[in-house]
C-alpha positions as CSV (number, residue, x, y, z in Angstrom):
1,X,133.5,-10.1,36.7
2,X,133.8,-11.0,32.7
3,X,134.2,-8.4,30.3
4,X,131.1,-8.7,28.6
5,X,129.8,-7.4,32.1
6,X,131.6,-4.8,32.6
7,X,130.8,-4.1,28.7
8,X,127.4,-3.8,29.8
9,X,127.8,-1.3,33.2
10,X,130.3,0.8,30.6
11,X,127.4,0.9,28.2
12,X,125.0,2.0,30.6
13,X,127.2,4.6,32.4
14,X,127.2,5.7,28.5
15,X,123.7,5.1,28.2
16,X,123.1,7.8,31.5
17,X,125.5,10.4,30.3
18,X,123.5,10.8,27.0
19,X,120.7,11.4,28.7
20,X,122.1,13.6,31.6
21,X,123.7,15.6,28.7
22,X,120.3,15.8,26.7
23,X,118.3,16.9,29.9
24,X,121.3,19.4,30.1
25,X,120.5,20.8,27.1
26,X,117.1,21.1,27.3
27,X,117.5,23.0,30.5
28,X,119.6,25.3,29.1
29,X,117.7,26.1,26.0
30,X,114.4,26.4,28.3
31,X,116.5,28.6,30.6
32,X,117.4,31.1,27.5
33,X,113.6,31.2,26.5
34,X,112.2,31.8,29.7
35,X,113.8,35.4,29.9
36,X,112.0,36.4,26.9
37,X,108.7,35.6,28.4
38,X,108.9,37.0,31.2
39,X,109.8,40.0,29.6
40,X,106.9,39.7,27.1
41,X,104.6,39.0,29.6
42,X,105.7,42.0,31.5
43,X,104.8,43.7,28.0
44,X,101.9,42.3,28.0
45,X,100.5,43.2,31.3
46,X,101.5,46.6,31.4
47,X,99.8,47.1,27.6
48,X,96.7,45.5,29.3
49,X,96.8,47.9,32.1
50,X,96.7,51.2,29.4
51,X,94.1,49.3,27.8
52,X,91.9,49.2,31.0
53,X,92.1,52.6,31.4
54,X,91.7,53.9,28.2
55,X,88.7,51.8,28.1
56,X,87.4,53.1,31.4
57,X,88.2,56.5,30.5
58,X,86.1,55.9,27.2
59,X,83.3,54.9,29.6
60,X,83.8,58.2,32.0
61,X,83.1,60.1,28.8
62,X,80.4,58.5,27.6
63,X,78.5,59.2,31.3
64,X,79.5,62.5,31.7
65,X,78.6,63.2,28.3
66,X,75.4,65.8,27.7
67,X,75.3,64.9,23.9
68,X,75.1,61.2,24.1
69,X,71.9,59.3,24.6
70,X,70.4,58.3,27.9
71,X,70.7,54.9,27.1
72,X,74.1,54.7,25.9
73,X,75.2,56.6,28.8
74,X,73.3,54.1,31.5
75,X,74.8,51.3,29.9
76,X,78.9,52.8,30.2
77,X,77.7,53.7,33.7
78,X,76.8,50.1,34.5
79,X,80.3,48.6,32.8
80,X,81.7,51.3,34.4
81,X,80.6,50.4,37.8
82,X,80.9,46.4,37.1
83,X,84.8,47.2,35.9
84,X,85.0,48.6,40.0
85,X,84.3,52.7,38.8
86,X,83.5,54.3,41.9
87,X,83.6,58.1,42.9
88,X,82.0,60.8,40.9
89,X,81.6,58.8,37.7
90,X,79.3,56.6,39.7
91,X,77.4,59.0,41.8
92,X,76.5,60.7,38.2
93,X,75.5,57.1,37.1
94,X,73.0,56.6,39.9
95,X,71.9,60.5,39.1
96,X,71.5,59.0,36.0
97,X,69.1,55.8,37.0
98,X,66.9,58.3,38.5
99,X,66.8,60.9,35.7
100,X,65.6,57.8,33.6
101,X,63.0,56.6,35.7
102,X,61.3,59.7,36.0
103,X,61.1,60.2,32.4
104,X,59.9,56.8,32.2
105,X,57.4,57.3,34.8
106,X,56.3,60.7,32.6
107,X,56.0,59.3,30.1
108,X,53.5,56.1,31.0
């Protein structure tokens, strides 16, 4: 083999290593971001999670509560029961239906 050649396989070899040694680093540098997400999306879901309940907690207020309109208090209950609300909060909500449209039916 002439050593223009072998010139050209050492120059390849090089060639590879670069890029095996680029890849390398891009690996690594992903690796030490991806810990940080994972962690901020942790964050992230648990924040969600309070946020869910607080906001289905507002809506348990609003049904159970004497003070509010009837309207306003049908409409929590339905997000309420479309969010997956169940028990007592949505008994009251079907209590609620009914209160409604027996005043509507008074009042035609």
């Amino acid at each position: 083999m002439e050593v223009g050649g072998k010139l050209e396989q050492l120059k390849w070899v090089a060639d590879v290593c670069t890029y095996l040694t680029v890849i390398a680093g891009f690996a690594v540098a992903i690796w030490k971001i991806a810990r940080p997400l994972r962690a901020i999306e942790e964050r992230i879901k648990r924040l969600e999670g309070y946020t869910h309940n607080d906001y289905m907690n507002t809506l348990r207020l609003t049904v159970m509560s004497e003070e509010m309109p009837l309207e306003e208090r049908l409409a929590a209950g339905e997000k309420y029961v479309r969010e997956g609300g169940n028990g007592a909060i949505k008994a009251k909500y079907h209590m609620l239906i009914e209160q409604y449209q027996t005043q509507h039916k008074e009042d035609n």
